[in-house]
C-alpha positions as CSV (number, residue, x, y, z in Angstrom):
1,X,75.9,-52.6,61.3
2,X,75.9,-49.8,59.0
3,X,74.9,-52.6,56.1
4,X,71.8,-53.4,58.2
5,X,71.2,-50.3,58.4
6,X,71.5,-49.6,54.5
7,X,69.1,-52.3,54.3
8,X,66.8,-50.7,56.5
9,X,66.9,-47.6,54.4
10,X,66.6,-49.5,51.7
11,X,63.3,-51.2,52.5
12,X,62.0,-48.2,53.6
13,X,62.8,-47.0,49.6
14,X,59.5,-48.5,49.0
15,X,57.1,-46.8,51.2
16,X,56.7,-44.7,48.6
17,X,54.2,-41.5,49.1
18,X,52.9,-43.0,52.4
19,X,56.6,-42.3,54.3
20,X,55.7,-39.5,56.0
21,X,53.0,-41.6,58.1
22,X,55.8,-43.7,59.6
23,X,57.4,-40.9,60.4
24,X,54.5,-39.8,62.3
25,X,53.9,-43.1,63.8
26,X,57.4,-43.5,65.2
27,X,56.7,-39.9,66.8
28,X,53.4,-40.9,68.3
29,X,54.9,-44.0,69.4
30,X,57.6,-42.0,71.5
31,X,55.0,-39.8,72.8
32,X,52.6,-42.5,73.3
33,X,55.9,-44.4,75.7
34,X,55.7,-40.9,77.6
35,X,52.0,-41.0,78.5
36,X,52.8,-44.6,80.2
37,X,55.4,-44.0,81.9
38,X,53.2,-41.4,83.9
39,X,51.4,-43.8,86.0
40,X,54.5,-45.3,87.6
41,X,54.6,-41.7,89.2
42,X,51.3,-41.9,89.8
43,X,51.4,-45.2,91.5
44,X,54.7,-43.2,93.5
45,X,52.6,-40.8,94.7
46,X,49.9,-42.9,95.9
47,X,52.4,-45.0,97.8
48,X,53.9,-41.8,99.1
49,X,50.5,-40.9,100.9
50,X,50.0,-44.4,102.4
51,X,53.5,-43.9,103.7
52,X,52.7,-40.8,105.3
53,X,50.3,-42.5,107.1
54,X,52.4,-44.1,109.5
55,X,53.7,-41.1,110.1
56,X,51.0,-39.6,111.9
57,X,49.1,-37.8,109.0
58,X,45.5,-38.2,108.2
59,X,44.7,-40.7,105.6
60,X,43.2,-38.4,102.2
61,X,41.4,-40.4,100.5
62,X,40.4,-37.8,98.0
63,X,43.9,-37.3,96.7
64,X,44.4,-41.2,96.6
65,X,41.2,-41.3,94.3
66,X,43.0,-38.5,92.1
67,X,46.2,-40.1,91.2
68,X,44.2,-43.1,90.6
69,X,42.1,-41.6,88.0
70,X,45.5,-39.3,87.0
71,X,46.5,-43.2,86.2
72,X,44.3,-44.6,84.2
73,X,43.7,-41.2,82.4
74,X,47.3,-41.3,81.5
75,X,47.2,-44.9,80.3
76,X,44.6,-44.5,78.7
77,X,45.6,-41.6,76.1
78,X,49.0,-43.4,75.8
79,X,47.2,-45.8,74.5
80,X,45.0,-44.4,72.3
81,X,48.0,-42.5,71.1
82,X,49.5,-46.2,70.3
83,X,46.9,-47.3,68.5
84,X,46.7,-44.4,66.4
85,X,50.5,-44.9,65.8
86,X,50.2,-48.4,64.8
87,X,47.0,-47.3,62.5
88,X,49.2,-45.4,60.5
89,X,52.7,-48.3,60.5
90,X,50.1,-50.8,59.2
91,X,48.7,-48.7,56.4
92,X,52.8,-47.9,55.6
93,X,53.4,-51.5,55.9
94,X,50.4,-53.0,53.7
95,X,51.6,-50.3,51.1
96,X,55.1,-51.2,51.4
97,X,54.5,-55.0,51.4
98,X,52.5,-54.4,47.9
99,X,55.3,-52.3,46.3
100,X,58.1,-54.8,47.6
101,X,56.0,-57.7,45.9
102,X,54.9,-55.8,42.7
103,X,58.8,-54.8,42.2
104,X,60.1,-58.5,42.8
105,X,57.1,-59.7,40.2
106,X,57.6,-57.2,37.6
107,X,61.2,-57.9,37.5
108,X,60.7,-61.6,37.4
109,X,59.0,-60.7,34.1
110,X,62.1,-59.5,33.0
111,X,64.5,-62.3,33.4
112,X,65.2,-65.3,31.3
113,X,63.5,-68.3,31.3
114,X,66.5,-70.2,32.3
115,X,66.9,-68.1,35.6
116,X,64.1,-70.0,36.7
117,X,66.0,-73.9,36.3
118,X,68.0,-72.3,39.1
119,X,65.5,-69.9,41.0
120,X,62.4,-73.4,41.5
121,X,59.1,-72.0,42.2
122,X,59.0,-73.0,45.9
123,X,62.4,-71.0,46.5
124,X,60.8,-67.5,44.8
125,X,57.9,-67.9,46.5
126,X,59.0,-68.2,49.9
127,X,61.1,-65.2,48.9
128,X,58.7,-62.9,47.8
129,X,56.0,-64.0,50.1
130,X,57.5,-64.5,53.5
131,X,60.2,-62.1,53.3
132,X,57.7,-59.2,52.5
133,X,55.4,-60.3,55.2
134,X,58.6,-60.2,57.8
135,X,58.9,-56.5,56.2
136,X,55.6,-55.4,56.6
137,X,55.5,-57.1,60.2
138,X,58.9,-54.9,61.3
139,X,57.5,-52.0,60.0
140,X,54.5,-52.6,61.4
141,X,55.2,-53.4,64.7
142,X,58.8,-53.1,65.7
143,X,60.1,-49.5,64.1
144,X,57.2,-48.1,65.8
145,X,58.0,-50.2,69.7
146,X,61.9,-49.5,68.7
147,X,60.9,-45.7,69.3
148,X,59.0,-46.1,72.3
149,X,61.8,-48.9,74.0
150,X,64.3,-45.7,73.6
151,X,62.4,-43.0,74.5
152,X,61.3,-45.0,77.8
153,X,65.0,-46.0,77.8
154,X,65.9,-42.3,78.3
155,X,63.3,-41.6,80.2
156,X,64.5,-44.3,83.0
157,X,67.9,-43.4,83.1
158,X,67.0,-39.9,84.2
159,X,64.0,-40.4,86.3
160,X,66.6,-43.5,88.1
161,X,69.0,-40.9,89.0
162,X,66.5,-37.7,89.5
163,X,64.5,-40.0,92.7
164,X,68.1,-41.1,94.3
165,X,71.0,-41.7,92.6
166,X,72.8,-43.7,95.4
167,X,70.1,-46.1,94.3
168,X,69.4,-45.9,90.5
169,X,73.1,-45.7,89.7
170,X,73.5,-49.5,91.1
171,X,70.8,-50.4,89.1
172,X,71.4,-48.9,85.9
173,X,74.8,-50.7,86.5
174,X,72.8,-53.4,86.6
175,X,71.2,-52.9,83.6
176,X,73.7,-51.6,81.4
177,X,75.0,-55.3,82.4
178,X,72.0,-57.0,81.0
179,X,72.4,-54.3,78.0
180,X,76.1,-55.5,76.9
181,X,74.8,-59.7,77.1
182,X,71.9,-58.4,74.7
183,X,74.6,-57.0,72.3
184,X,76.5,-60.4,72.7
185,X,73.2,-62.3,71.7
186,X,72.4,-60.6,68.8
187,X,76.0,-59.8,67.1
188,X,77.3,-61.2,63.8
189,X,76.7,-65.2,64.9
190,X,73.7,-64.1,65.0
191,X,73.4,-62.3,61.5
192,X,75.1,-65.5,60.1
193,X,72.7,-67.4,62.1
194,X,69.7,-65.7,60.4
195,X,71.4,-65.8,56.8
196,X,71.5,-69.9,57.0
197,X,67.8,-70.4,59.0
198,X,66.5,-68.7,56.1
199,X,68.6,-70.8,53.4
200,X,66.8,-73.3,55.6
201,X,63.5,-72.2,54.7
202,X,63.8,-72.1,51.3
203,X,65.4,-75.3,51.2
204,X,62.9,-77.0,52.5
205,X,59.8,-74.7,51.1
206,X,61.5,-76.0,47.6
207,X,62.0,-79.4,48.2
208,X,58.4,-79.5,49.9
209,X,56.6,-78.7,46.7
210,X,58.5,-81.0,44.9
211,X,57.8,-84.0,47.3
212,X,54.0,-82.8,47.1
213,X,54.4,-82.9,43.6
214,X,56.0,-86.3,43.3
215,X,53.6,-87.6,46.1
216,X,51.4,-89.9,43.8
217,X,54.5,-91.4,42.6
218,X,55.6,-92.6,46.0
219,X,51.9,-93.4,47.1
220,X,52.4,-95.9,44.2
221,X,55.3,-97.4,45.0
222,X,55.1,-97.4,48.5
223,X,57.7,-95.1,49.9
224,X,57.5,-93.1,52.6
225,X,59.5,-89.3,53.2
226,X,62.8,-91.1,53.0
227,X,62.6,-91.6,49.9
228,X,62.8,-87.7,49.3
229,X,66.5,-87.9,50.1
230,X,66.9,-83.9,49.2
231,X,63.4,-83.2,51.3
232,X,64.6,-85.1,54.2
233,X,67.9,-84.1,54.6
234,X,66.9,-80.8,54.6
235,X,64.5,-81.4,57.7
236,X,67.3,-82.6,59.2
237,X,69.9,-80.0,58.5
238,X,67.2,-77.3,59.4
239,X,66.7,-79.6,62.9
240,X,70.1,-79.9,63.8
241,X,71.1,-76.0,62.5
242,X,68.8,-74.7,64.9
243,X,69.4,-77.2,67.6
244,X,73.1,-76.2,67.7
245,X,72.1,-72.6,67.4
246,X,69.8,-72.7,70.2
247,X,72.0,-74.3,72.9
248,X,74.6,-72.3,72.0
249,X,72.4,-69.3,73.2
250,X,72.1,-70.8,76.1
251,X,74.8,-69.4,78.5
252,X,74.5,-66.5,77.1
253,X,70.3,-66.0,77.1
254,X,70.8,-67.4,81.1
255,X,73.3,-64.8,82.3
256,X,70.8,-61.8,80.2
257,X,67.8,-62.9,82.2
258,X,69.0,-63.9,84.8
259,X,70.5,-60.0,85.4
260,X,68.0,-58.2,84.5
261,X,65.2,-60.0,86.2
262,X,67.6,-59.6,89.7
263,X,67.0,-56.0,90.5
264,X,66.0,-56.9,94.2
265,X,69.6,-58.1,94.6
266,X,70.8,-54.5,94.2
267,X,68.1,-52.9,96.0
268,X,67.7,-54.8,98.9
269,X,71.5,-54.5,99.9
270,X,70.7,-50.6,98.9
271,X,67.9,-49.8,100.8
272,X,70.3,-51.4,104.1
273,X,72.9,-49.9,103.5
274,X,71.6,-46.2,102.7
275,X,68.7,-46.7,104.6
276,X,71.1,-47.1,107.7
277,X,73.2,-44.3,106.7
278,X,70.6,-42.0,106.1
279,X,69.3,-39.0,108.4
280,X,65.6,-38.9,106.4
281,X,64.6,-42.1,106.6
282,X,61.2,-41.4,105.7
283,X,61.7,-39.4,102.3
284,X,64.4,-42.5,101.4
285,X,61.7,-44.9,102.0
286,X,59.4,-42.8,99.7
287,X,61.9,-43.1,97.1
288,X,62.8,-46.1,97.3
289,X,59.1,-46.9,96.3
290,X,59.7,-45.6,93.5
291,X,62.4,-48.3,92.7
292,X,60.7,-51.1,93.5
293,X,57.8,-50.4,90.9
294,X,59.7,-49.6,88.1
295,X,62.8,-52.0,87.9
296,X,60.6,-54.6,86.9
297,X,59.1,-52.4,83.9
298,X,63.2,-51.8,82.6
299,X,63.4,-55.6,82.6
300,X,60.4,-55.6,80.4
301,X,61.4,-53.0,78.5
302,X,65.3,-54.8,78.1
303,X,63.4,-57.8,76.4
304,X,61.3,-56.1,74.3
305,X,64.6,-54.0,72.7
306,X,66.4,-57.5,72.5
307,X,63.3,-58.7,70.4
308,X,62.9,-55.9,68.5
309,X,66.4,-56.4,67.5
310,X,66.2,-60.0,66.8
311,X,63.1,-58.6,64.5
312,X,64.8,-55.4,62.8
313,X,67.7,-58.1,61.5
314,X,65.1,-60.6,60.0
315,X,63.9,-57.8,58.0
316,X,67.5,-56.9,57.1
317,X,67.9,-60.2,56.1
318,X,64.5,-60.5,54.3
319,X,65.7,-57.1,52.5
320,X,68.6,-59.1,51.2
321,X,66.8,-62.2,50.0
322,X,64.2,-59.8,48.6
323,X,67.1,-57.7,46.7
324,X,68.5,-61.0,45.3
325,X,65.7,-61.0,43.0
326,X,65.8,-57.0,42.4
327,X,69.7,-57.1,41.7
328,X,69.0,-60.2,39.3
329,X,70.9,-58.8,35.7
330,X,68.3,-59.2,33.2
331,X,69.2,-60.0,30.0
332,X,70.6,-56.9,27.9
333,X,67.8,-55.5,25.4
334,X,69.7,-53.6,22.3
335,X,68.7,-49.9,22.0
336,X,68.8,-50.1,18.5
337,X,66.8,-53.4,17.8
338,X,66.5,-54.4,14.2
339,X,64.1,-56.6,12.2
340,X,64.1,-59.6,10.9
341,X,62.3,-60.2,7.6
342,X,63.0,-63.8,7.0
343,X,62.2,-67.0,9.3
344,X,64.8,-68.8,8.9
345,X,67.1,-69.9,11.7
346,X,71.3,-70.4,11.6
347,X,73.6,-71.2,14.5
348,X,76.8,-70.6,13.8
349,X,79.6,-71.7,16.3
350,X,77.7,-71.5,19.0
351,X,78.9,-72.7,22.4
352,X,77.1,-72.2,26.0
353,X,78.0,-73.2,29.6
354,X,75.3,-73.6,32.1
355,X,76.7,-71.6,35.5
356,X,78.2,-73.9,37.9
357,X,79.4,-76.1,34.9
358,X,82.6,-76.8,33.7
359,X,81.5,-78.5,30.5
360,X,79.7,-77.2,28.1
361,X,75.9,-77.9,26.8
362,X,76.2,-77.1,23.1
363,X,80.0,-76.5,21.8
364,X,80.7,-75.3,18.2
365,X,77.0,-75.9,17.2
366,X,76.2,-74.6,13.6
367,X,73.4,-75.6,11.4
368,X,70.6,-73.9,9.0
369,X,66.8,-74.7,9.6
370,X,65.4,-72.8,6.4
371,X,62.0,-71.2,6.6
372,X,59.0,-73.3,5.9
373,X,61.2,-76.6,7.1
374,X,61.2,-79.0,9.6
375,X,64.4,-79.7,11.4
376,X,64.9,-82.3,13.9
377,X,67.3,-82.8,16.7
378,X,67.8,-86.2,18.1
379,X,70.4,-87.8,20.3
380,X,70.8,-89.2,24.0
381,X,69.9,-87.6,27.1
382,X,71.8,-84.9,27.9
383,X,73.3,-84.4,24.5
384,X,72.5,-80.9,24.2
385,X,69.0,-81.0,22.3
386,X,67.0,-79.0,24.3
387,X,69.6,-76.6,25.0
388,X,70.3,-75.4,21.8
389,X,66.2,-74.8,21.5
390,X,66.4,-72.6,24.3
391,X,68.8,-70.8,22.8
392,X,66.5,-69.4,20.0
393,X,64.0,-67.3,22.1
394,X,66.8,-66.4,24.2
395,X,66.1,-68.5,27.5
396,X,69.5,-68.3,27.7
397,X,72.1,-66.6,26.1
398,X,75.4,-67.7,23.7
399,X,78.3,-67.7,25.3
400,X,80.1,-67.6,21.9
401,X,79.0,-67.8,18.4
402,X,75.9,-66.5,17.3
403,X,71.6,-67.5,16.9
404,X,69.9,-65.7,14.2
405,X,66.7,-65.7,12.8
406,X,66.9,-64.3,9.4
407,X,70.3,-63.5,9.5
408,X,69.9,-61.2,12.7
409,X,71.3,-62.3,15.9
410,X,68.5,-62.8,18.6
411,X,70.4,-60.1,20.5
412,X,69.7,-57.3,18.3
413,X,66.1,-58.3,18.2
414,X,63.9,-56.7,20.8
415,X,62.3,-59.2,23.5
416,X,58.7,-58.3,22.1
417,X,59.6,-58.7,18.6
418,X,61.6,-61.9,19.3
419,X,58.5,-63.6,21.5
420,X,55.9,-62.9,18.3
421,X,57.9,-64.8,16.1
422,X,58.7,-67.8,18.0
423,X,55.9,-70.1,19.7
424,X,56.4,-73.1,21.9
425,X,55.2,-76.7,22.9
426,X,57.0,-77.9,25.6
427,X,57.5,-81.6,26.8
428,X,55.2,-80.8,30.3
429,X,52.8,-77.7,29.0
430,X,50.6,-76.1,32.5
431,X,47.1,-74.9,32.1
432,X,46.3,-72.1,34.0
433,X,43.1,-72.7,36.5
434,X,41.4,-70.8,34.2
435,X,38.3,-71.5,31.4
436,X,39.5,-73.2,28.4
437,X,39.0,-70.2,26.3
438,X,41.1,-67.9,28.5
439,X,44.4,-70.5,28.5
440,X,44.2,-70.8,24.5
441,X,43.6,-67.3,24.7
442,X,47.2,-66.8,27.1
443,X,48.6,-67.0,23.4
444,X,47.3,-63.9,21.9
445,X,44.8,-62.2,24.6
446,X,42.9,-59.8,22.1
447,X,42.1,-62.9,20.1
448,X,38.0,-63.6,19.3
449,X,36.3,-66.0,20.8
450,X,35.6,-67.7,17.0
451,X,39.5,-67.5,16.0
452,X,39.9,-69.5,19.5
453,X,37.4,-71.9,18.6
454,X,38.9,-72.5,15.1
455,X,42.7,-73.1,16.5
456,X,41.0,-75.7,19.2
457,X,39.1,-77.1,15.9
458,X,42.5,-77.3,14.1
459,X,44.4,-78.6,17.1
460,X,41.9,-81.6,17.4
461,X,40.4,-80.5,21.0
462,X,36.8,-80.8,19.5
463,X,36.2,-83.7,21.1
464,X,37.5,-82.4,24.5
465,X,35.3,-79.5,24.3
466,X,31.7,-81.5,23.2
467,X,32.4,-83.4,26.6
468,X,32.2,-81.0,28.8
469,X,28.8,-79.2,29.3
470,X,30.4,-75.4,29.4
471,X,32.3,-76.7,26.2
472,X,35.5,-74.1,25.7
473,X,34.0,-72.5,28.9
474,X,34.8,-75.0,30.9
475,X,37.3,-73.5,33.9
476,X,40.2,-76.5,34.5
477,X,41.4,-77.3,38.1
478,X,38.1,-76.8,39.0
479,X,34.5,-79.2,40.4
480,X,36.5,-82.3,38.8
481,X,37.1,-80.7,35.9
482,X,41.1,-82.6,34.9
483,X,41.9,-83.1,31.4
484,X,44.8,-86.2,30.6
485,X,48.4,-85.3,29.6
486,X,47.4,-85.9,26.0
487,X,44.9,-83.3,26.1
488,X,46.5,-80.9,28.0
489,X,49.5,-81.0,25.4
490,X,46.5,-80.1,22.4
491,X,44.9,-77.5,24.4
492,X,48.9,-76.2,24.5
493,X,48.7,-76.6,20.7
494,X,45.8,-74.6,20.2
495,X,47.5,-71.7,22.2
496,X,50.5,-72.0,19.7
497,X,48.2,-72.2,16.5
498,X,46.6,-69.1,17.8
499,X,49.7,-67.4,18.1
500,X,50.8,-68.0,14.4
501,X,54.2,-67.0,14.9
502,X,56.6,-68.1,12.0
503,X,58.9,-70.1,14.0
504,X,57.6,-73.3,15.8
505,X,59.6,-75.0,18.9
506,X,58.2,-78.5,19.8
507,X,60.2,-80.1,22.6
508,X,59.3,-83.6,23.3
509,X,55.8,-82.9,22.7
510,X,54.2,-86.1,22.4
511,X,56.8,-87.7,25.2
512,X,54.1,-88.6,27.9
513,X,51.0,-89.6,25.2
514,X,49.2,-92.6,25.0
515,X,48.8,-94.2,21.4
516,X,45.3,-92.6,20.9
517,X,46.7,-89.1,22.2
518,X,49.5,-89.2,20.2
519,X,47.8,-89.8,16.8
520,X,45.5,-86.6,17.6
521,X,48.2,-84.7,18.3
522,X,50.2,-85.7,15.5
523,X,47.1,-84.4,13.3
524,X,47.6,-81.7,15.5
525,X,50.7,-80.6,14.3
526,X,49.7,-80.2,10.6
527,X,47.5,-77.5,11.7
528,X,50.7,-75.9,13.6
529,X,53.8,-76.3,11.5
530,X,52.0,-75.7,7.8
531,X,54.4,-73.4,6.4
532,X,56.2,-72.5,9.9
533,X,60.3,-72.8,9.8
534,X,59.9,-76.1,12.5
535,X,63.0,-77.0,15.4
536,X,61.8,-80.9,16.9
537,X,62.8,-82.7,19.5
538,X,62.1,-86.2,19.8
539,X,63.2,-89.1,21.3
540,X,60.8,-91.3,19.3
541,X,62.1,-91.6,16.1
542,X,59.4,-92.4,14.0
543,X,58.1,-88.6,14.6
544,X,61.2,-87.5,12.9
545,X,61.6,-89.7,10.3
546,X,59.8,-87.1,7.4
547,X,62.0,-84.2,8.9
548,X,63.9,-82.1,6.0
549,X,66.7,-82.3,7.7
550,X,67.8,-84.4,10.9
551,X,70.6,-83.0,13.4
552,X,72.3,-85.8,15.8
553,X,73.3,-84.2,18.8
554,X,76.2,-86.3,20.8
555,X,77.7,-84.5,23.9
556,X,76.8,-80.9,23.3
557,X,78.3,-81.5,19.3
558,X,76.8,-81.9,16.0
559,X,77.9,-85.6,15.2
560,X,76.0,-85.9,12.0
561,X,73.2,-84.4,9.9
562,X,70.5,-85.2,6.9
563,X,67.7,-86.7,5.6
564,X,66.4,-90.3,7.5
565,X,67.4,-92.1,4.7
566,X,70.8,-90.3,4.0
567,X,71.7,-91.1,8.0
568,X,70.8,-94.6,7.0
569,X,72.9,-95.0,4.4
570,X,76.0,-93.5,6.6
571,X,75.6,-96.5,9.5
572,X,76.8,-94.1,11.9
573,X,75.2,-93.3,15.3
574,X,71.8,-92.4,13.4
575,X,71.1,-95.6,11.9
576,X,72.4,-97.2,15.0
577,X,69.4,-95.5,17.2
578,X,67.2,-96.1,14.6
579,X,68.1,-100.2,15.1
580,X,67.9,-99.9,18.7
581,X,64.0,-98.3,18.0
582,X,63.2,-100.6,15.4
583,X,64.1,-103.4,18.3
584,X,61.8,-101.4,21.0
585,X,59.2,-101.4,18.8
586,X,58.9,-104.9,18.3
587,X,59.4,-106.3,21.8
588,X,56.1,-107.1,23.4
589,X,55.0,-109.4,26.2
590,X,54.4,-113.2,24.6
591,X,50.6,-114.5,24.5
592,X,51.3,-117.9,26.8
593,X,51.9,-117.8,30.2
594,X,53.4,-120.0,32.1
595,X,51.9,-121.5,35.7
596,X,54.4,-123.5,37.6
């Protein structure tokens, strides 16, 4: 309890200025619960004159008029006293909600690029977005009705035992019955419960947008959902989770509203028994009015605390998921960052681990990509290529050895100075749904409008911008506007020519272009890598055959390295790719067909 409740206090960390108007909504809230409890006495009082009636007294239809108006009088300044509450728990919450996602983004800045292979898209988004909206909803609605469910708590209890005790005491019994099968509903299965259906969520937020992703794959091949393994089985686990959950709340939800919905079963044997005992039986009956029009308001006001509750531990738990991303270590910036004059770049014995791995990526790497030179690693999937890239602009750091770029480790560099010198061109680049101009223009935003136009021009994207009417103004994603993979990858290539940093990363770049594509890009590249220190990945070797040097990576090791020709001439597991490619590249489909 008391780590909810540090959650609690910890959400309410980022109301910032705007605090002190929850404070005053929670205090309206338990006024406003005052002002309504005042027409159940009114209601009393009214019955209380009809009752004298048939006692002999005259009828005064005057004073019944009164308490009626004394009713809806009452109600309706409580109300207008809620509303004003909940005016000022939304603006707290809005403001709250804003400051919970504008902490979670700007410390997503911060991290790695590798915390994201582990942290998908879907998952941080359901994060961020739902669990702030569950915030904003609590403190919205719920801290403000938790006040008011108290305060008309206490307010109950004493006006139960202030009418007649003989009968409130019974029913607060009753009640306090009701209270402890609340307690049992919403304890730490329940916490546990809430930890998992929101693991749920995720789960199946995550693997949605990848099926949605994937869906023109399976349209093509003709599969349905169950193809999605991961995406259906976590349906299914969600389904059956729940299921279990719900029926096992079953006895327990029963008994809790079944008690507190049976009032009459303690006041009818009440009213007999001290209604027969008693020497006023007029004045009992007056009271015992009283009890029969507000019992049923404590049940409602039982189920509304157990809902608040239920509500005030989703936001704990949304605070928690939420703080997951706060808490996320950043990688360590040095606060003496020195400068790199030179380009070049050296690993020396460097190993790394990916979390949850026992083997390592990239063991006892060390090489030398001299500035102004291409270097290219090849090998098998999985052999460690693309690992050791990420290394360089620190998407991940060493776990031993060290990167440097001019003979500083990548550590001691600081994250700005690091990002100018390195530019990338990854295997699957994203345009944003933006103009043309503005995602070239991502690279280096206080970049002319002539200097983008000349790095499209050098990148070979003329001929995508003299189709389009708007030319580079031309938004993408939008009125049909879709450029091919090929394209996409030059429009990436203009954005890294406009950034001219020094050290070029191209990871699979041409992986997913057609023949056409792949020869503009390749003419592309000239106007990239021209005096740029170059790292290449590439599993088609004839894009690394007029590499300076050529790195072959074999199971996270350096198995061998040189020139093409020098590999060659060693008939290791270089020239034996370069035989299996050779082979590939002459296979085609014969002319004749046969018809049987």
């Amino acid at each position: 309890m008391k780590q909810g409740n540090d959650r609690i206090k910890r959400l309410l960390s980022f109301c910032g200025r705007s605090r002190w108007m929850l404070t005053l909504s929670r205090i309206l809230s338990g006024i406003s619960a005052l002002f309504i409890l005042i027409p159940f006495l009114c209601v009393y009082f009214a019955a209380r004159e009809l009752i004298a009636v048939f006692s002999g007294s005259a009828l005064d239809n005057g004073q019944l008029l009164r308490w009626g108006i004394y009713a809806l009088v009452f109600e309706f300044v409580g109300l207008a006293i809620y509303f004003i509450a909940l005016l000022c728990s939304h603006v707290v919450a809005f403001r709250t909600e804003k400051n919970l996602k504008m902490a979670a983004l700007t410390h997503l800045a911060r991290m790695p690029m590798g915390y994201f292979d582990t942290n998908p898209s879907g998952k941080l988004r359901k994060i961020i977005d739902d669990n702030s909206f569950q915030t904003q909803t609590f403190i919205a609605h719920q801290l403000p009705d938790l006040v008011g469910a108290y305060v008309t708590m206490a307010a109950s209890v004493i006006l139960m035992l202030v009418f007649d005790w003989r009968v409130g005491l019974p029913l607060l019994l009753l009640f306090g019955i009701g209270f402890f099968l609340q307690g049992s509903l919403i304890g730490k299965e329940s916490m546990e419960f809430m930890k998992t259906y929101q693991d749920s969520l995720e789960t199946m937020n995550h693997e949605a947008v990848e099926y949605i992703r994937g869906i023109s794959v399976v349209k093509v091949f003709g599969q349905t959902v169950q193809s999605f393994t991961k995406f259906n089985g976590a349906i299914k686990s969600y389904r059956d989770y729940a299921l279990a959950y719900t029926m096992s709340c079953r006895k327990g939800m029963v008994a809790f509203t079944s008690v507190i919905n049976s009032g009459f079963l303690v006041l009818v044997p009440a009213a007999l028994i001290i209604g027969a005992l008693s020497t006023n039986l007029a004045g009992f009956m007056q009271s015992f009015i009283f009890y029969l029009i507000f019992s049923p308001a404590c049940a409602v006001m039982l189920n509304k605390i157990m809902y608040m509750t239920s509500y005030k531990m989703q936001a704990e738990e949304s605070m928690r998921r939420i703080d997951m991303i706060l808490t996320a270590q950043p990688q360590t910036e040095t606060e003496s960052p020195r400068t790199a004059n030179a380009h070049d770049v050296s690993f020396e014995d460097v190993t790394f681990t990916y979390e949850n791995i026992d083997k390592p990526a990239v063991a006892h790497l060390s090489f030398k990509a001299k500035a102004g030179t291409t270097t290219a690693l090849v090998g098998h999937s999985g052999s460690g290529k693309s690992t050791a890239a990420s290394l360089i602009p620190r998407f991940y750091d060493v776990l031993e050895g060290a990167v440097k770029i001019g003979g500083v480790d990548v550590r001691d560099l600081s994250h700005g100075d690091l990002m100018k010198k390195v530019a990338f061109v990854f295997q699957d680049p994203k345009l944003f749904k933006d103009t043309l101009l503005a995602n070239i223009r991502a690279a280096r935003p206080k970049a002319t409008r002539e200097e983008a136009l000349k790095a499209a021009h050098l990148a070979q994207c003329d001929d995508i911008l003299e189709k389009f009417p708007q030319g580079i103004d031309t938004v993408v994603g939008s009125k049909g506007v879709y450029l091919s993979g090929g394209e996409v990858q030059r429009i990436a290539i203009a954005r890294a020519i406009l950034k001219d940093a020094p050290i070029v990363i191209l990871d699979e770049a041409t992986a997913f272009a057609d023949p056409e594509n792949e020869y503009q890009i390749q003419r592309a590249f000239e106007g990239l890598v021209k005096g740029k220190t170059v790292i290449m990945i590439a599993h088609r070797l004839s894009a690394v055959q007029d590499a300076d040097q050529i790195l072959v990576m074999k199971q996270g090791h350096l198995a061998e390295s040189g020139t093409h020709d020098e590999l060659l001439k060693c008939g290791n597991e270089y020239a034996r790719m370069w035989d299996n490619y050779k082979k590939t590249t002459k296979w085609h489909i014969g002319n004749e067909v046969k018809v049987c």
